[in-house]
N, C-alpha and C positions, 0 to 999 in steps of 0.2 A: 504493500500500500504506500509504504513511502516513498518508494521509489516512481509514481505513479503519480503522487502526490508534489516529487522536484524536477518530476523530467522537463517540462518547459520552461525552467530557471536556468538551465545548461544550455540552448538551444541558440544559434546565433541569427542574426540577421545580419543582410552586408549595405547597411544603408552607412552613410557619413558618418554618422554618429554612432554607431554600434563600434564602427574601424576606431575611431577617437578614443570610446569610451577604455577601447579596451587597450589600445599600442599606448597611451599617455602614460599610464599608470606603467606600464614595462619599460617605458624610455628610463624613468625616475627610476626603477630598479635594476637597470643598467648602467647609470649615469652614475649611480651614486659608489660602486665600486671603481668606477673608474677617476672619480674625484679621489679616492682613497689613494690609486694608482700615483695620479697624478700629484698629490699633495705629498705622497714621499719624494716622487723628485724635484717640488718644489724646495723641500726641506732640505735636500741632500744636494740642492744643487748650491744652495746658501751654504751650505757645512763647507766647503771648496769651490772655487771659482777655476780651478784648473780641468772641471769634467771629469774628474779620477771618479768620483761616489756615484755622479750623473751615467758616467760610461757602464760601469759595472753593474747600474741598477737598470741598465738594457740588457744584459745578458741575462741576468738573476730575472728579471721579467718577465722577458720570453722563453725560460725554459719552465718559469712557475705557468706560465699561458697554456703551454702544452697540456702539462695535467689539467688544468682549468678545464683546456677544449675537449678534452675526451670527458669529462662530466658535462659541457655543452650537450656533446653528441648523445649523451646517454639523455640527458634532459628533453632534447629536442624528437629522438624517438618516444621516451614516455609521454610527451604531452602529443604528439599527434593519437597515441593509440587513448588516449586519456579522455581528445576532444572528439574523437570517432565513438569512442562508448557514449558521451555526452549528446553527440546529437541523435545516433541512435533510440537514445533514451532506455541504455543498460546500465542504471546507477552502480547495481550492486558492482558492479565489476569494476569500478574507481576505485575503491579501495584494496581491493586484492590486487591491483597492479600497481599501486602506491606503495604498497608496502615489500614487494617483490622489489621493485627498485631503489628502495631504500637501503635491502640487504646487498644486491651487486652494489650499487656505488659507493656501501664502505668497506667492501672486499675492495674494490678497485683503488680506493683510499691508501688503505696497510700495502697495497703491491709498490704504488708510487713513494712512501715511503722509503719503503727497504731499497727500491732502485735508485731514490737519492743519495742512499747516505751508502752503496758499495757501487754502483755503478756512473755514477755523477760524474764524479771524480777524474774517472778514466774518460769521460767522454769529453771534457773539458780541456784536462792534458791535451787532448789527443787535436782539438779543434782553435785552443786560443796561444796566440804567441805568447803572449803576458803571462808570465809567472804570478806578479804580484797580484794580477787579475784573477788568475783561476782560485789564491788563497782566498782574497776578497770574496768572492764569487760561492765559493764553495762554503766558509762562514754563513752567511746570508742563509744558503740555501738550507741548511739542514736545521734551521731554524725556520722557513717560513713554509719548509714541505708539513709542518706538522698541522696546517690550516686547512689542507685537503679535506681531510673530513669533515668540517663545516661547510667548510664549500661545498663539497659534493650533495650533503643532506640540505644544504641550503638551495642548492639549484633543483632540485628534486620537489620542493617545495613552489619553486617556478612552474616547473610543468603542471603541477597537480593546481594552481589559482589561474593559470592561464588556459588552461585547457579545460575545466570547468565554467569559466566563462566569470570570472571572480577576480581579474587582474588587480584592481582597486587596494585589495589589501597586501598589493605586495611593497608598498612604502615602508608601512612600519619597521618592519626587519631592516629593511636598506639605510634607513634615516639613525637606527639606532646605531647599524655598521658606522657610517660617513661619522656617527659624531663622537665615537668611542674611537674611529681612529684618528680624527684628527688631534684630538688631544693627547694622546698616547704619544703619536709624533713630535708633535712638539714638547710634553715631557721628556721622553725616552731618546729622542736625537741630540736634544740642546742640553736634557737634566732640570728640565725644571719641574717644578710638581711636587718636589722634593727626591724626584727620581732619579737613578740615575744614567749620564749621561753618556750612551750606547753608542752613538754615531751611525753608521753604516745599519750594523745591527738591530741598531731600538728601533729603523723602519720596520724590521721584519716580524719583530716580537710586538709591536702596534699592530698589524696585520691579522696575526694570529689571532688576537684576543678581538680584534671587530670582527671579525667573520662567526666568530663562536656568540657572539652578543647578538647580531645581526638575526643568525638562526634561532636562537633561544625565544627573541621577540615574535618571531613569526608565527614559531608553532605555538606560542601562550596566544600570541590575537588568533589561530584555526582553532582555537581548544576553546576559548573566550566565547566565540560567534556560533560556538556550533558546529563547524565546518565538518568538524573529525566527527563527531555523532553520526550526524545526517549521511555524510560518506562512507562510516562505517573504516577509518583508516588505521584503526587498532587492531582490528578484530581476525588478521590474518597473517601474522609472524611465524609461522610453520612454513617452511622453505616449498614454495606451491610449482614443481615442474611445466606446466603447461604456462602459464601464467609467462615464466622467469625466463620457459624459451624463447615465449612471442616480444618478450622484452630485447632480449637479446639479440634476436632475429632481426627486429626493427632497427634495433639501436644500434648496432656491431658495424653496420658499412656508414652510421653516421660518425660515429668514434674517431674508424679510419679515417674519415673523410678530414676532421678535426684534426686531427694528429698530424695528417702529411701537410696538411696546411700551414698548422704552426712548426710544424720540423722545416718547411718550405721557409718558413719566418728566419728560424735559427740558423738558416742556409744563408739565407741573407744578410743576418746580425753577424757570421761568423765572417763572411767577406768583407762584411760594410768597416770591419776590425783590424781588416787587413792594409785599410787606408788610415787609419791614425785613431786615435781618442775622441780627435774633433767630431770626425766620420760619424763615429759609432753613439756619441752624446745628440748630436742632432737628430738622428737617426731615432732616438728614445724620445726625445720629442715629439718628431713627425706619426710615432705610433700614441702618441698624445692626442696626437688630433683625430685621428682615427678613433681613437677610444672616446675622447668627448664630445664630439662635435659628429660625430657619426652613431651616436646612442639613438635617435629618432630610427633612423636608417636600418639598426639593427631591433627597433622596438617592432617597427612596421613588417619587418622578415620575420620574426616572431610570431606575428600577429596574423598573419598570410598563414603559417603553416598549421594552426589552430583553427581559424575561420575556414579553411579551404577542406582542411578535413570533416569539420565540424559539419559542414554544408552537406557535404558528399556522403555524410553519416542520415541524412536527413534527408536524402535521395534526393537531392538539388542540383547536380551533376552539371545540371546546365547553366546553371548560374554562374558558377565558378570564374568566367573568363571578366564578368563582370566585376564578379568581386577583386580581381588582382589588377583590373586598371583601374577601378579606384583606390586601391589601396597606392599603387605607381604612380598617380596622381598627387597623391598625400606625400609619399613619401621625396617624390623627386622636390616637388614644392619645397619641401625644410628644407633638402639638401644643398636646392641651387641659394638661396636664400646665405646659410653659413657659406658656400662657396666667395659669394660675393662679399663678408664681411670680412674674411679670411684675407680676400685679396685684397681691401682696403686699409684694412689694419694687421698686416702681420706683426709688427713691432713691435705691438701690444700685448700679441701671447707670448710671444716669444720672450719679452722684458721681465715675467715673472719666472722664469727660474735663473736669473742671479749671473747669469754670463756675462764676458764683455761685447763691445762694437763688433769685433770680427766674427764671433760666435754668429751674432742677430745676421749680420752681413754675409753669409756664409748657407744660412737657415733658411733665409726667405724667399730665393728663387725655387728652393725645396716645396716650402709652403705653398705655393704658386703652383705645381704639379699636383699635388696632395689635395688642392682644392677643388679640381677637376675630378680627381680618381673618387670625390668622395658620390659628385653626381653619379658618374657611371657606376659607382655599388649602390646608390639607390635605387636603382632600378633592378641591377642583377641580382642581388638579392631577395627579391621580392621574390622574382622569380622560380631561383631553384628554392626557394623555401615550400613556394606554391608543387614543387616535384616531390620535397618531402612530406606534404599533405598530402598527397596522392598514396602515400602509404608504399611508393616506389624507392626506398632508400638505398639501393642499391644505384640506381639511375642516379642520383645524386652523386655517389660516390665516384661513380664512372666519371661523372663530368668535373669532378672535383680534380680527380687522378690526372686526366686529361688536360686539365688546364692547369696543376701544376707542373705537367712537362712540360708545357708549352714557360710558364713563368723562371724558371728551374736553370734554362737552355739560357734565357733571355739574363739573368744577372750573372750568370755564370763567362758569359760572355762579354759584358759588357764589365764587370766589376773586377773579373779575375784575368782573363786573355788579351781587353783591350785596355783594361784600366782607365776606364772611361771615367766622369764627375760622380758626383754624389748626385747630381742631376739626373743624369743619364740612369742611373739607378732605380730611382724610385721612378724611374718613367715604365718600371714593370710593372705597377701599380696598373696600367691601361692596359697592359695586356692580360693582365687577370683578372679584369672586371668583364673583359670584352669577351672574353673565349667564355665565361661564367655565363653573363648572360647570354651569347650567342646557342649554344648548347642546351642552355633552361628551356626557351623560348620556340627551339624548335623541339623537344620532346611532348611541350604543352601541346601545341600545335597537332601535332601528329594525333592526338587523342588516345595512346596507347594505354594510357594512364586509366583509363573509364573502365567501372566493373572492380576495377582491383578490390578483394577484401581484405583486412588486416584484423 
């Protein structure tokens, strides 16, 4: 009966306002880790003005990104099968796959650990010149791998408010994150608070302790509202095989798709290191911008891969094409918008973490490329999110694979054989937006995608 009683509480519509209601609220819960992100190197970039803390907090970064994205990909599998049961209108079954997922991604927690603190190591030696770097580097890390598993139980909590149709309450947890770390930071880097004064380090152990605050709040506002009742997300902690395959199944080529992504990232970071400190501090920047200023872009691919499945759960099938150009509508909108602010005021982001003139001087023709790449992933993204609504995640992975060889070829060439600018570099940025969406765009098209069950 009660499941009877909420099934049209789950159910999407794809008018303006339903896309709004529900990508605003996920922009805020993207945006807000990445202010965290950001606010460590704002702090670290004040602790030194030579780029040393700045430099290494792009390595330590992107390899913390990594494990992140493999908790993306599992996030992003559970919430289409989450918003497929929701418009279906099979409640009971949100819970028995919330809780399934909860148990892999803190297995997969303990595994990223243990590969931190014996396998890091080796992988670091083996890829950065800098000595002093890899010790910097490898400190940090066996300190800030131990916030995996909030994370991961935190993003797990993403799929199950967004793919319910519930985004709304996902600030609280995020808000509690942003303001537990920033204070932390600024105790634990400078010592004040009575704390003390960590440098490098007290980012990493601020980190940890907001991501755990972050999640604590969340699941006390789903316990608060009712949320866990009504869904029943207690009630099934016995290791459920059918359940943990179709999680699995869904979620394993988004992982992958995740991982080569961000290994494709460290591909980058690792070359971009082979040009100097400067290289590789600006570089941690420009993935600044992408993280801040590309939050909309990433709420509305989010929000595409919930609503699309949602729909197609609701036997709406036809609708679908509608909904992802308004959504490409909304989203290209914010995008070009920060493009154009970007390119008026770059001196202005760039003035907040603590560099000098030739730093800003050095950054901004970067910024200038990075402004553009962020329009063409608002579109692309839309896109193959709308593939991984389709309950086709393997297709996804294809096109992921594919257009990291395509990107792969392209900095490897240009960063390591030609030794081309830092310019020239992120101009690989266009070619992995372009190949993303060209690839998305034609599998939609194709309709191959219609029918599928998950």
């Amino acid at each position: 009966m009660a499941d009877l009683i909420n099934t049209n509480n789950y159910k999407v519509a794809i008018g303006y306002r339903q896309i709004l209601r529900m990508a605003l609220p996920i922009s805020l819960a993207i945006l807000v880790p990445q202010i965290n992100f950001i606010t460590n190197n704002i702090f670290l970039g004040h602790l030194d003005q030579r780029s040393e803390a700045l430099s290494t907090a792009g390595i330590t970064g992107v390899y913390y990104l990594l494990f992140a994205a493999i908790g993306t990909g599992l996030n992003s599998g559970l919430q289409a099968l989450i918003s497929r049961r929701a418009g279906e209108g099979r409640i009971a079954e949100i819970g028995k796959l919330f809780s399934q997922g909860l148990l892999i991604c803190l297995c997969l927690a303990f595994l990223g650990i243990v590969l931190t603190y014996f396998l890091a190591p080796h992988i670091l030696a083996f890829s950065l010149h800098s000595q002093e770097l890899r010790q910097q580097a490898m400190q940090f890390l066996r300190i800030r791998i131990w916030g995996l598993p909030f994370l991961y139980v935190y993003q797990m909590r993403n799929a199950l408010l967004v793919g319910t149709n519930q985004s709304k309450y996902l600030v609280y947890g995020t808000l509690a994150e942003a303001a537990v770390n920033i204070a932390l930071d600024y105790g634990l880097i400078y010592g004040h608070f009575g704390l003390p004064a960590l440098g490098f380090n007290g980012a990493a152990i601020a980190s940890v302790v907001a991501e755990a605050a972050g999640m604590l709040v969340v699941f006390a506002v789903i316990h608060g509202r009712g949320i866990g009742k009504d869904l029943q997300l207690y009630k099934h902690w016995k290791f459920d095989r059918p359940n943990s395959r179709l999680i699995l199944t869904q979620s394993s080529p988004l992982v992958f798709q995740y991982a080569i992504s961000i290994l494709s990232w460290i591909f980058f970071y690792i070359l971009i290191e082979h040009h100097g400190r400067q290289a590789l501090a600006i570089s941690n920047t420009m993935r600044n911008i992408f993280g801040v200023f590309g939050v909309f872009t990433w709420a509305f691919a989010s929000t595409t891969n919930a609503m699309v499945s949602n729909i197609i759960g609701q036997g709406k099938s036809d609708r679908v094409f509608a909904l992802i150009g308004r959504i490409v509508r909304l989203s290209s909108g914010f995008a070009f918008i920060v493009a154009i602010l970007l390119n008026i005021f770059p001196g202005v982001f760039l003035s907040v973490y603590g560099q000098d003139a030739a730093f800003r001087e050095a950054a901004i023709p970067v910024v200038r490329v990075i402004s553009s790449a962020l329009v063409m992933m608002s579109l692309s993204t839309v896109w193959l999110n709308a593939v991984t609504g389709t309950g086709n995640t393997r297709m996804t992975l294809l096109i992921e694979f594919i257009t990291i060889v395509f990107y792969c070829l392209y900095i490897w060439f240009i960063l390591e054989y030609w030794k081309l600018s830092l310019v020239w570099g992120w101009i690989s940025e266009w070619v992995y937006w372009t190949s993303t969406f060209t690839f998305s765009y034609i599998y939609m098209r194709s309709g191959r995608w219609k029918g599928k069950v998950i």
